[in-house]
DOSE-594931 format. One line per field, with one value per residue (C-alpha): chain; x, y, z. Coordinates in steps of 0.1 Angstrom, whole numbers, always signed. Example, Ala and Ser with C-alpha at 12.3 -4.5 7.8 and 13.67 -1.06 7.14 Angstrom:
BEGIN
c: (A | A)
X: (+123 | +137)
Y: (-45 | -11)
Z: (+78 | +71)
REM end
This chain:
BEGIN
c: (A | A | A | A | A | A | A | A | A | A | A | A | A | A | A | A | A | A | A | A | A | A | A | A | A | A | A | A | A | A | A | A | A | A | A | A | A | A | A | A | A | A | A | A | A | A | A | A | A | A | A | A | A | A | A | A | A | A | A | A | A | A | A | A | A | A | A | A | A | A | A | A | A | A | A | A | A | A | A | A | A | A | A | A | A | A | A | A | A | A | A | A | A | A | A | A | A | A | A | A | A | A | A | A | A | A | A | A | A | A | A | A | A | A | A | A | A | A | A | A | A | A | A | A | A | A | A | A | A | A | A | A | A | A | A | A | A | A | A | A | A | A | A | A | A | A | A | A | A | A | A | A | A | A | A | A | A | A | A | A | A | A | A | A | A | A | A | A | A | A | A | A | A | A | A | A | A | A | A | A | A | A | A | A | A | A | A | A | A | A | A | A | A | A | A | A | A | A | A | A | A | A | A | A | A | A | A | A | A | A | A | A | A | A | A | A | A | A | A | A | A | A | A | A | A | A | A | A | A | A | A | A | A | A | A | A | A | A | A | A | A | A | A | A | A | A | A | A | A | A | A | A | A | A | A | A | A | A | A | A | A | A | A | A | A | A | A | A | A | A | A | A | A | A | A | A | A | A | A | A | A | A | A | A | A | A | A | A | A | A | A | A | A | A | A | A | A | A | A | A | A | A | A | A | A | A | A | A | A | A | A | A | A | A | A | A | A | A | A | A | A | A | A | A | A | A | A | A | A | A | A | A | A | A | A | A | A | A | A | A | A | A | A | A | A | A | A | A | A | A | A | A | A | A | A | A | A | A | A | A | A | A | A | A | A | A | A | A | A | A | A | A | A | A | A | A | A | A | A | A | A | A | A | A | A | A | A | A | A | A | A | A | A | A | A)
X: (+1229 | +1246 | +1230 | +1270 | +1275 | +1313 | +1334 | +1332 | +1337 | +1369 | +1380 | +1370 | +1388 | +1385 | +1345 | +1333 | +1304 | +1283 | +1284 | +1271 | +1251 | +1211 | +1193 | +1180 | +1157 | +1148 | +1121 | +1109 | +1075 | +1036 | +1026 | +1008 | +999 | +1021 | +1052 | +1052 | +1042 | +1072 | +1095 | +1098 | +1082 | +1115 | +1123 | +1092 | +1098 | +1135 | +1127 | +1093 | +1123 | +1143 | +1114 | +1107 | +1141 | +1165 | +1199 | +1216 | +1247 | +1253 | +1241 | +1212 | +1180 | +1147 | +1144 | +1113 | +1104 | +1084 | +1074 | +1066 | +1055 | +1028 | +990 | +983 | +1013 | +998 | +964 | +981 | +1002 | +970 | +948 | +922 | +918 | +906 | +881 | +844 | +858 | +854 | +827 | +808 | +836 | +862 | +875 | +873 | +904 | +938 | +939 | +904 | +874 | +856 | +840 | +833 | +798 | +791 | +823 | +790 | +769 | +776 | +780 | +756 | +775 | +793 | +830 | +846 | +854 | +826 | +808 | +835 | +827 | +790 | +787 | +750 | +768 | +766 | +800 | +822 | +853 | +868 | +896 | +934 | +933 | +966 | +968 | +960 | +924 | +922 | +927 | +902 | +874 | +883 | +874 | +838 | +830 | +834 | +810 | +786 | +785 | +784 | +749 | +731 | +742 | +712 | +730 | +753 | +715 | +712 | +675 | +674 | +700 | +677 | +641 | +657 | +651 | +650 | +682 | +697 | +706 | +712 | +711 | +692 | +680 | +669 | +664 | +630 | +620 | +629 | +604 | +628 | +650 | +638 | +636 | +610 | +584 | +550 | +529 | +518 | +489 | +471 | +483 | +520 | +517 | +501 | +528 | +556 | +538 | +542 | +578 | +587 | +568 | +582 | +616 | +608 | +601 | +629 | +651 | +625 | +616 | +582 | +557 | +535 | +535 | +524 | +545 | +567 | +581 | +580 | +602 | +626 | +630 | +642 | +662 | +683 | +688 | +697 | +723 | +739 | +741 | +754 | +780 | +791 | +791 | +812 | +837 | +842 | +847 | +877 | +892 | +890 | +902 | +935 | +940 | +938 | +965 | +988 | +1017 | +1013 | +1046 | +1040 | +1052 | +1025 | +1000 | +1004 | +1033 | +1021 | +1024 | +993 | +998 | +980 | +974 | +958 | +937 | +924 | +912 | +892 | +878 | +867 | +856 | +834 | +821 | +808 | +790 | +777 | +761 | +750 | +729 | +714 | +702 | +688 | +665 | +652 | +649 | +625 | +607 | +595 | +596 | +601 | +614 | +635 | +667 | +686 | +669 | +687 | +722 | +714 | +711 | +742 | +761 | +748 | +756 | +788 | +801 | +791 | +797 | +824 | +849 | +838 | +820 | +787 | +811 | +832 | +816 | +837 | +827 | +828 | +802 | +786 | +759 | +735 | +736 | +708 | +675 | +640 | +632 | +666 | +689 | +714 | +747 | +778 | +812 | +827 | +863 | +881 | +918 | +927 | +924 | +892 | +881 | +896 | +877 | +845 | +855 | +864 | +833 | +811 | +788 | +778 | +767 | +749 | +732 | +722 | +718 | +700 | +678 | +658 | +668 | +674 | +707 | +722 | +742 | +752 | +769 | +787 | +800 | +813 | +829 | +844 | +861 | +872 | +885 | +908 | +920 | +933 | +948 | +969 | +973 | +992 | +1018 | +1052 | +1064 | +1079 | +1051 | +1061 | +1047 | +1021 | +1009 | +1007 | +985 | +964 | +958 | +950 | +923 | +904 | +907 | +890 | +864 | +855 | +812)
Y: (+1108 | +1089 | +1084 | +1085 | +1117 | +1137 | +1130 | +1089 | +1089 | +1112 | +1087 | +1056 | +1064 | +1029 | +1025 | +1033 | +1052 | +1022 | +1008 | +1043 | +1052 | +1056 | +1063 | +1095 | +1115 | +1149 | +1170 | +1204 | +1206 | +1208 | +1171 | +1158 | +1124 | +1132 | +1140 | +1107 | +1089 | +1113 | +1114 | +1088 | +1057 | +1040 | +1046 | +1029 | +1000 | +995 | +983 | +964 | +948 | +944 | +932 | +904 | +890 | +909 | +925 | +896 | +913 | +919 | +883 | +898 | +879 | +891 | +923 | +935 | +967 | +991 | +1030 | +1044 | +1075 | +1100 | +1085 | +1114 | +1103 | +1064 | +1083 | +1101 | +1071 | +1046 | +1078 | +1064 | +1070 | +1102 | +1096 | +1112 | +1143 | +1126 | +1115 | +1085 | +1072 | +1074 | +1051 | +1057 | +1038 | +1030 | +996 | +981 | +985 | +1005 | +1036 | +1065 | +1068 | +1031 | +1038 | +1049 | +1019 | +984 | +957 | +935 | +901 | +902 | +893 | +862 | +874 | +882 | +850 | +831 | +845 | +847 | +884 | +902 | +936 | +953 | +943 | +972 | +956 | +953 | +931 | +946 | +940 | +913 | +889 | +864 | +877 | +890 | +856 | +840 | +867 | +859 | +822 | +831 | +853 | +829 | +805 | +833 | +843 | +809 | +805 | +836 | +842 | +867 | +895 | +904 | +905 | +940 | +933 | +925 | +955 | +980 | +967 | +961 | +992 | +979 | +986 | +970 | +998 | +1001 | +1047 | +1044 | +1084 | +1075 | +1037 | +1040 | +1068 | +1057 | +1038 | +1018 | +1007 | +970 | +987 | +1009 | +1020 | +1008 | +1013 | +1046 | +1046 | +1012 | +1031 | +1034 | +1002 | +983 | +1005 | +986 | +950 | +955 | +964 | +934 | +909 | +924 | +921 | +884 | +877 | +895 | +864 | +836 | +837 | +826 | +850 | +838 | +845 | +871 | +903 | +904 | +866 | +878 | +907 | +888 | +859 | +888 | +904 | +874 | +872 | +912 | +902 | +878 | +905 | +930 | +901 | +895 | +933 | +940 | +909 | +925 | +963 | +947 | +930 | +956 | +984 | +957 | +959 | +1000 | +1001 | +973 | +987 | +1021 | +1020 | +1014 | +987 | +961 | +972 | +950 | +970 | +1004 | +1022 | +1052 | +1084 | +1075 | +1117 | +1113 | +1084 | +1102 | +1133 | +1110 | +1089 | +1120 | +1139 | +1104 | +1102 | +1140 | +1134 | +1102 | +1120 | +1141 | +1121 | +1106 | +1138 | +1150 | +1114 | +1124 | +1157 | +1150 | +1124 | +1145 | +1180 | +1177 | +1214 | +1230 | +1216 | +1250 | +1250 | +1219 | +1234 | +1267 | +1242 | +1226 | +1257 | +1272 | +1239 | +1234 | +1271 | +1277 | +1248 | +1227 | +1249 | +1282 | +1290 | +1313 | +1343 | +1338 | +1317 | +1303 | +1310 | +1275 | +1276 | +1243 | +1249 | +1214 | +1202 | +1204 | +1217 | +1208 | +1169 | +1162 | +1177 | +1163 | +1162 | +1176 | +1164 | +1174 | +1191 | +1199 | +1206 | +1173 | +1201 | +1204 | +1171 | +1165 | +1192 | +1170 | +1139 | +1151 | +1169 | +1143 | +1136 | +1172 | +1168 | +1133 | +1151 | +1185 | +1168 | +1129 | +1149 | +1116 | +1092 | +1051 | +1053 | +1080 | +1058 | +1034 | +1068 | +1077 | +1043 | +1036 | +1070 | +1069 | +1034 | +1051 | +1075 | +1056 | +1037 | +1068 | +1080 | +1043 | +1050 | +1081 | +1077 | +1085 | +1056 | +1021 | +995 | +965 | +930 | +929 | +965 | +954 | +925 | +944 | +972 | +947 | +928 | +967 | +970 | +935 | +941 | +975 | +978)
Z: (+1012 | +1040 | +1079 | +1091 | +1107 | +1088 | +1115 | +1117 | +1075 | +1081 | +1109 | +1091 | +1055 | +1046 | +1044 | +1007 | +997 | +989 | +1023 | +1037 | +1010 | +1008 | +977 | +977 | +958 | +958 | +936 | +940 | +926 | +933 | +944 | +921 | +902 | +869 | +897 | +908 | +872 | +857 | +885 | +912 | +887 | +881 | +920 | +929 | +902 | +917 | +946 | +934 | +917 | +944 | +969 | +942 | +930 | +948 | +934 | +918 | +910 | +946 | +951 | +973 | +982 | +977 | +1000 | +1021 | +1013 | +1031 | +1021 | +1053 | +1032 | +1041 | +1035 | +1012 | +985 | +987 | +977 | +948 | +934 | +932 | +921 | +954 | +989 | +995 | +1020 | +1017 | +995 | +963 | +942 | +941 | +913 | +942 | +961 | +1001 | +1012 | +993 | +1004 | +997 | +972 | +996 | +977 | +995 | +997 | +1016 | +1039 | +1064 | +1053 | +1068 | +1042 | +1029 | +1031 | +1062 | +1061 | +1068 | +1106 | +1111 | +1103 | +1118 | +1151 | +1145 | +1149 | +1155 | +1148 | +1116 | +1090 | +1082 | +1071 | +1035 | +1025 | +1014 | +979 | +977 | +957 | +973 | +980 | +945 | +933 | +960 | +948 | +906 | +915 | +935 | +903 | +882 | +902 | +907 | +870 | +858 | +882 | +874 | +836 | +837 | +851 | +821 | +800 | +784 | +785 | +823 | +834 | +815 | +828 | +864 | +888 | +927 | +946 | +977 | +1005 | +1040 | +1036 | +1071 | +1060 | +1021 | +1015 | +1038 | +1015 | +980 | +961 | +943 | +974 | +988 | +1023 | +1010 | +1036 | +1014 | +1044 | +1037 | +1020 | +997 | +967 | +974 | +984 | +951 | +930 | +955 | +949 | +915 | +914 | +936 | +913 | +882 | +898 | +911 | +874 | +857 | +881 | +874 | +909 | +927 | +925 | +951 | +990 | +1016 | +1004 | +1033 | +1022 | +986 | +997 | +1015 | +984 | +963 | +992 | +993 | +958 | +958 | +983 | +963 | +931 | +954 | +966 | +927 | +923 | +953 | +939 | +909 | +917 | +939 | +908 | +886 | +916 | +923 | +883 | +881 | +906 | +892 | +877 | +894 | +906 | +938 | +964 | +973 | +993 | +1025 | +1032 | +1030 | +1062 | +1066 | +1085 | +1113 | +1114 | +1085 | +1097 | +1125 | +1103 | +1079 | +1103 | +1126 | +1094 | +1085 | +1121 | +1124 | +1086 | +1101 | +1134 | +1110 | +1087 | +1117 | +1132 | +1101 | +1090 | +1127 | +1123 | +1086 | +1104 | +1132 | +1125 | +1085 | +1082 | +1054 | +1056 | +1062 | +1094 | +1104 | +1091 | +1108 | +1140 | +1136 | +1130 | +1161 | +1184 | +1169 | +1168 | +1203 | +1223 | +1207 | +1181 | +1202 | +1229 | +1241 | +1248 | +1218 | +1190 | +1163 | +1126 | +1109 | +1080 | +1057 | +1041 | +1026 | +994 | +974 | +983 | +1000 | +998 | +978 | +1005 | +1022 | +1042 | +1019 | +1027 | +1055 | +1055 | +1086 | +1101 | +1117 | +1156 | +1151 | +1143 | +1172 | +1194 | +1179 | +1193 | +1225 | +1225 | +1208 | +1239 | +1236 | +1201 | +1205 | +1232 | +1213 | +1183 | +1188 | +1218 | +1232 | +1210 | +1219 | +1201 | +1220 | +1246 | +1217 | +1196 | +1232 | +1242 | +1205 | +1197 | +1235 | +1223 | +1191 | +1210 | +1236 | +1205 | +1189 | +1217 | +1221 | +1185 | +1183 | +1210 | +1205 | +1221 | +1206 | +1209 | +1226 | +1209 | +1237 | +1230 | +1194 | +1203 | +1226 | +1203 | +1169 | +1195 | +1199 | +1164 | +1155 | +1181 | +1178 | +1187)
REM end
């Protein structure tokens, strides 16, 4: 394959193929993970190659490569990154550990940004698993293992049952979460006391205190488990994808299409979960009565109208008390029609509630970013910069 057009070749006769030449490859085929395991591995491991040590025999120096490929073949060759449509095995992103059902969930040890400007917002970010990092996170487990040699106990992982969570619908509502809401009745409560000694014990902590402060000593050790935990699923995620054939992840360019689609997809589910730990708080109906809600707002006033209502269906998974939001799959148009219509739902759907402003201002940002996002115009360096200072402080 060769980006000259016919007529300069036929009147430059003395240029050679290789100085025209691109390597090209071309399969017909469903895409799948064994097509690029069977088919495009040794391409991939070429210019791994070549991005390493170069092409000596052309006396060619270490090369930058880049696969500005479509987000959805990254996913395939690392086998991750498929958003919120996966199980709770799979991984959200294809750069970072993030799995998919804590993309939602803020972190429990905020980053290193974040602490380094002393942020009061809630930590989303993961690190890009290179190597650098990956070697910086080996070194912290093996502090963190060598201090609390209790975790790899058989005895301790089977007796231990409290659980570190920031589900704003569930972790109020679940007996084993540390953010359990005891306060309903001396019973419920005595059972919770119990758990949190036992736990307290299980980590030869002090027992003694006012059970708020006896909540909060084992909160802060649950943070630093969840901090080892975290560590080592990015270890182990970086070794899974060595030697996938791929180029290294810091040059991997996402569709920004496909971006937009997740994200809006995750956003929607979000609003929803919201609504719906209001909704069971104050009118605690059958779930399908909330769906049957949603449908009707969303049918009539965003993807349709009164006069001509749209026919999107979703129905909730599971029933009664263990319902809850399913995944969300949309056309990237009408994830867009929800974000351009997203006061509408915060309006219909958080009716009265404090946060309501907070949702619109946020998803307004997120919005104006996109938009900067998807131009199809060159950036300039100062568009670049402008655009990576929204990114690192997005509300």
């Amino acid at each position: 394959m060769t980006p000259v057009p016919i007529y300069r070749m036929m009147r430059c006769p003395v240029t050679t193929k290789a100085e025209i030449s691109i390597m090209f490859k071309s399969c017909i085929a469903w895409d799948t993970q064994s097509l690029y395991d069977e088919q495009f591995n040794s391409f991939f491991d070429f210019f791994k190659k070549a991005g390493q040590e170069g092409i000596p025999e052309f006396g060619w120096l270490p090369l930058l490569v880049s696969s500005p490929q479509d987000m959805k073949s990254h996913q395939k060759c690392l086998c991750c990154g498929h958003g919120i449509k996966k199980t709770s095995t799979s991984q959200f992103c294809h750069l970072c550990p993030c799995p998919f059902n804590q993309a939602a969930s803020p972190n429990v040890n905020p980053c290193e940004f974040c602490l380094w400007f002393n942020s009061k917002e809630p930590c989303y970010h993961h690190s890009i698993g290179d190597e650098a990092t990956i070697s910086k996170f080996q070194a912290h487990v093996t502090e963190l293992e060598e201090e609390y040699r209790y975790l790899d106990d058989e005895e301790f992982q089977r007796r231990s049952k409290i659980s570190l969570s920031h589900d704003e619908v569930t972790s109020k509502d679940d007996p084993n979460s540390i953010d359990f809401d005891y306060s309903r009745s001396f019973v419920i409560r005595e059972q919770f006391e119990t758990l949190v000694d036992d736990e307290l014990s299980l980590r030869s902590l002090w027992i003694r205190g006012r059970l708020t402060e006896r909540i909060a000593r084992l909160k802060g050790r649950l943070t630093v488990e969840a901090k080892l935990n975290y560590l080592k699923k990015a270890i182990n995620v970086a070794s899974e994808r060595h030697g996938k054939g791929m180029i290294i992840v810091e040059q991997a360019v996402p569709c920004i299409l496909h971006l937009e689609n997740r994200v809006g997809e995750t956003i929607f589910k979000n609003l929803l979960e919201k609504s719906y730990g209001k909704w069971r708080r104050e009118v605690g109906g059958n779930p399908d009565g909330f769906m049957a809600r949603v449908l009707d707002i969303v049918n009539n006033h965003v993807f349709g109208s009164p006069e001509n209502p749209a026919q999107w269906r979703v129905r909730m998974e599971g029933h009664g008390n263990d319902a809850k939001i399913p995944e969300i799959t949309l056309p990237n148009a009408r994830a867009q029609k929800l974000i351009n219509n997203f006061d509408v739902l915060v309006d219909m759907l958080l009716n009265d509630d404090a946060t309501m402003e907070e949702w619109k201002s946020t998803i307004m940002k997120y919005h104006d970013l996109i938009i900067s996002l998807c131009r199809r115009t060159n950036f300039s360096d100062d568009d670049v910069d402008s655009i990576q200072r929204d990114v690192d402080f997005f509300p």
